[in-house]
FIMIVEX-57333 format. One record per residue (C-alpha): residue in three letters; x, y, z. Coordinates in steps of 0.5 Angstrom, whole numbers, plus 500, padded with zeros to 3 digits. Layout:
alaXYZ...
***
This chain:
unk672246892unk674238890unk673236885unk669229883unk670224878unk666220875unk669213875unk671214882unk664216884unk661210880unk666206884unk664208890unk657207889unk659199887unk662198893unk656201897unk651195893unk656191895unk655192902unk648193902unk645189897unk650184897unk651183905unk659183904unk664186909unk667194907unk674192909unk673186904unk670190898unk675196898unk681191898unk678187893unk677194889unk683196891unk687191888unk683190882unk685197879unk692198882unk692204877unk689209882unk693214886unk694215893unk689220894unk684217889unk685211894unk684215900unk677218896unk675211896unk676208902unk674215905unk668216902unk665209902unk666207910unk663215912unk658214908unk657207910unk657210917unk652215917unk647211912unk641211916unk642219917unk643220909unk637216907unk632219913unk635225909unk632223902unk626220905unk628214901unk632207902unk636206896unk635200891unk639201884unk645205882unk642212881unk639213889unk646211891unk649216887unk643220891unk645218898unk653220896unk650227893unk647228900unk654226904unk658231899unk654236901unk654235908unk660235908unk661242906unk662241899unk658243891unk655239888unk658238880unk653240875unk651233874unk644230871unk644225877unk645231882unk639235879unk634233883unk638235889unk638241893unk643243898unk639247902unk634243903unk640237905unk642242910unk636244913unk634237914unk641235916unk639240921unk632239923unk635231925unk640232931unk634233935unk633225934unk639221937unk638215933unk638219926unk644224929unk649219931unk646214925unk644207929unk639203928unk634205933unk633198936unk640198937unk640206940unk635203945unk639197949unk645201949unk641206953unk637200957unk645198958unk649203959unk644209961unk648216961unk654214958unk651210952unk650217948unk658220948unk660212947unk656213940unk658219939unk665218940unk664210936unk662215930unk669218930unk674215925unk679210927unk686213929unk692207926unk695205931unk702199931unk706195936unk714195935unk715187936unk719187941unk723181940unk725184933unk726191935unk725197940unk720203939unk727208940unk729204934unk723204929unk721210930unk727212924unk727206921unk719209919unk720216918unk726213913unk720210910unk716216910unk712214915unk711219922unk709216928unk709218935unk710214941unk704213946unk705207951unk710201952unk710198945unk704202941unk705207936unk700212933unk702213926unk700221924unk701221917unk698214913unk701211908unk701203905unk704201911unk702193909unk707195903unk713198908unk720194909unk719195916unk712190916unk714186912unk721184916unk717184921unk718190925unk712192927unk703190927unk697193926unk693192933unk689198936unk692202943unk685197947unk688190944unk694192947unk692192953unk690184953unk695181953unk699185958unk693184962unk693176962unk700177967unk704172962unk712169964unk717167959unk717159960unk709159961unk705154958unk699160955unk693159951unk690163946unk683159945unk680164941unk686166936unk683168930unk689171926unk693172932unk693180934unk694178941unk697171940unk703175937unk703180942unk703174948unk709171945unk713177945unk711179952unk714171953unk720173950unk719167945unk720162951unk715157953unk708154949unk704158947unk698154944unk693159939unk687155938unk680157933unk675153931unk677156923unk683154919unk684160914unk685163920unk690159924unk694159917unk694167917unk697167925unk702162922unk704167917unk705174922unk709169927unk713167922unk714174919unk715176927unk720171928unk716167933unk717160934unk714158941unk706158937unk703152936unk696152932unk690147933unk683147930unk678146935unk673141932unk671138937unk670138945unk676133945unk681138943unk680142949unk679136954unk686134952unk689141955unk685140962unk688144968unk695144964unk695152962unk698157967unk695162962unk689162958unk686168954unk679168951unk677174947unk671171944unk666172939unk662179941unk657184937unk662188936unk660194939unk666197941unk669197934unk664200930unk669206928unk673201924unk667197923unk661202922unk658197916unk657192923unk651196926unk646195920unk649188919unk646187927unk641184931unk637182936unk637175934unk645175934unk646179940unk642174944unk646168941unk653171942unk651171949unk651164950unk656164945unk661167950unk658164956unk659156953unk666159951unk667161958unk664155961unk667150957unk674152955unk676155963unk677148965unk684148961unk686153967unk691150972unk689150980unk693158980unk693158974unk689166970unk684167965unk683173962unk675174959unk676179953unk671182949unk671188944unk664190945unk661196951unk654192953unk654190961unk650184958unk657182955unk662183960unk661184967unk655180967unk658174964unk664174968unk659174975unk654169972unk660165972unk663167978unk656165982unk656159977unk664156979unk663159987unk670156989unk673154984unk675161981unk676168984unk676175981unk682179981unk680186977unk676188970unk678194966unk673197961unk675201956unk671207952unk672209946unk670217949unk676216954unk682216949unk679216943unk681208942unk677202941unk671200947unk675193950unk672189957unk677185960unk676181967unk682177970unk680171975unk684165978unk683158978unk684156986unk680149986
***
């Protein structure tokens, strides 16, 4: 039996107000908890960040459970009692816990799995696209997006081979186990934010399906590339390094916090040919008109396909947003392929799983640009497949 403590519970519990109440996002409440009491341990580390992202996964099957959304501190300590003991353990003999009883919770957890919406913990709006969408294979794509996150890295290349990290990570207590070219599966975590090897740049953290980005794009040494939708740059590093460090590579965000983060990784990754520009406007893209060889736009999407790292994504969805994402993506497309040269590439990247994201939009185009770009291929990826992230990625050619 584990054992509870209070002020780890009670930390969890503020932590779930924090993403349900105060609409923050989970990833940013743990850290911000995290540095706030560096006191704790690795394995009271471990409890908290595993207890908060589990119970925020299955949210909605635990307050079906109590019949009962929570509204102060005492039903979240409720809804954590429930995850406690469906999750296999005793409840401690605590005045919080009273009213709870575990058979109870076992018999209703039960009576639910009957109920897709409720067993896999969707919304049910959000389980009725997936199906109208995705049809057979939506109910093992939710099933698999509940299943925790692996941590995979990628070895920098420039800096080092994975022949050659692999014993620099076991030297700093971390074991790892090669999977394909440049990424890594870490099978024993640790802080590897706190590592040597990360901090010289030896490696990033970027999931096995954000891997296959990049390579996708068929990027040369000497290319001019443009990365339009940048971010903090996962796949701008990962450009630069397939480039070998030689040619532009331009990285672009309509956020500067953002570009400022990617300067920091390509600095510590040792990389030199990145060059950031904020869009703030449309002049920015109509000054790179036709001159990239290679243009990457992973734009911004539901996020569907990363609801294992996510799960807190799901409640904070909607209708409304899904629909303006789409156009979203498609004004992105529309308007930022227009840097591609005449035989030049563009990859259009999502990290979502939805048709109504990917294949529709890159037909939509392709009919609206008949003659001017050509398909090449696509790749979905599903979470179920390799136990990875969900990713689409589509490469079209600029012939006119």
């Amino acid at each position: 039996m584990s054992k509870l403590y209070p002020n780890l519970v009670k930390a969890v519990v503020q932590a779930l107000e924090d993403v349900f109440q105060n609409g923050y996002y989970a990833d940013r409440v743990l850290e911000r908890l995290l540095k706030s009491n560096r006191q704790w341990g690795a394995r009271d580390r471990a409890f908290l960040a595993e207890s908060v992202y589990e119970i925020v996964r299955w949210y909605r099957l635990l307050y079906e459970i109590r019949e009962k959304q929570p509204e102060n501190e005492s039903d979240w300590l409720q809804l954590f009692g429930i995850w406690w003991v469906i999750r296999g353990e005793t409840l401690p003999d605590w005045k919080e816990f009273k009213t709870l009883n575990s058979a109870v919770i076992l018999e209703k957890y039960q009576s639910f799995q009957s109920i897709r919406s409720i067993r896999e913990s969707i919304p049910d709006w959000l389980d009725e696209l997936g199906e109208r969408e995705l049809g057979a294979n939506w109910e093992p794509t939710l099933h698999a997006l509940n299943e925790p996150a692996p941590l995979i890295i990628r070895a920098n290349r420039l800096k080092i081979s994975i022949s050659e990290l692999l014993p620099q990570l076991k030297s700093e207590e971390v074991v790892a186990t090669p999977l394909f070219e440049d990424a890594l599966l870490i099978t024993q975590r640790k802080n590897l934010f706190a590592s040597k090897s990360f901090k010289d740049g030896l490696f990033e953290i970027q999931d096995y399906s954000s891997q296959q980005v990049a390579p996708f794009l068929e990027v040369e040494p000497g290319m001019r590339v443009v990365d339009a939708c940048a971010g903090a740059g996962g796949k701008t590093l990962h450009l630069a390094a397939l480039m070998q460090n030689k040619g532009q590579l331009i990285a672009m965000d309509v956020e500067e916090r953002k570009l400022e983060e990617l300067r920091k990784r390509a600095r510590r990754a040792s990389i030199s040919i990145v060059e950031t520009r904020v869009i703030e406007n449309t002049k920015v893209i109509k000054r790179l008109d036709q001159s990239a060889d290679r243009v990457l736009l992973d734009v911004p999407c539901s996020g569907l396909g990363v609801l294992r790292r996510n799960p807190d994504a799901k409640w904070k969805l909607s209708l409304e947003f899904l629909n303006k994402v789409r156009e979203t993506q498609y004004e992105i497309l529309q308007s930022y392929s227009r840097m591609v040269k005449i035989g030049g590439k563009l990859v259009y990247a999502t990290c979502s799983v939805l048709p109504s994201e990917n294949q529709q939009q890159g037909q939509r185009f392709l009919e609206e640009k008949e003659g001017e770009f050509v398909f090449i291929r696509d790749k979905q990826i599903f979470p179920q497949e390799a136990g990875f992230d969900g990713f689409y990625m589509a490469l079209l050619e600029r012939i006119k």
